[in-house]
C-alpha positions in Angstrom: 8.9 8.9 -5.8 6.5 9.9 -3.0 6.7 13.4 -1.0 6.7 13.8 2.5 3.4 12.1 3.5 2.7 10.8 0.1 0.5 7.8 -0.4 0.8 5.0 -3.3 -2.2 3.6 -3.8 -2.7 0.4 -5.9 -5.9 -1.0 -7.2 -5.7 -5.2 -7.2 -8.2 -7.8 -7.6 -9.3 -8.5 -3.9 -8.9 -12.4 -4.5 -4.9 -11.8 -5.8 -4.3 -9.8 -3.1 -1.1 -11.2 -0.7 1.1 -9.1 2.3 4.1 -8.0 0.9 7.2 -6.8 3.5 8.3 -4.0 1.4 11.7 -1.9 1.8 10.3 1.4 3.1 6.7 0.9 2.3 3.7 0.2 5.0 0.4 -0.6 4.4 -1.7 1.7 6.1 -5.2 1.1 4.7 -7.1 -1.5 2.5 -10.5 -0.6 1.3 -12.7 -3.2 -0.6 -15.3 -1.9 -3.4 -17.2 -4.7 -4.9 -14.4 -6.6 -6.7 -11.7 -3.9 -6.0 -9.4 -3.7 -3.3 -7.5 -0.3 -3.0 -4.5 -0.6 -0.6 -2.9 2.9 0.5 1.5 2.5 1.5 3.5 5.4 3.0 6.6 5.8 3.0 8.4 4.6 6.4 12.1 5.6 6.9 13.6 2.4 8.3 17.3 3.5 8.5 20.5 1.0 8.2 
């Protein structure tokens, strides 16, 4: 669950990372530190 203007942020291994089309998550941000990848999703309202 994610409040109004929430982030989720998930840490990966940059060489696993792939684009996912997620329900009513965007990808707003990827940051890469050495062998980490951070990438920060906020919640979109897409409606029916």
């Amino acid at each position: 669950l994610l409040v109004d203007g929430g982030l989720a942020i998930i840490q990966i291994d940059p060489r696993e990372f792939e684009s996912l089309e997620l329900a009513n998550l965007v990808l707003t941000d990827k940051r890469r530190y050495g062998n980490t990848l951070l990438g920060f999703y906020q919640y979109a309202d897409v409606g029916d």
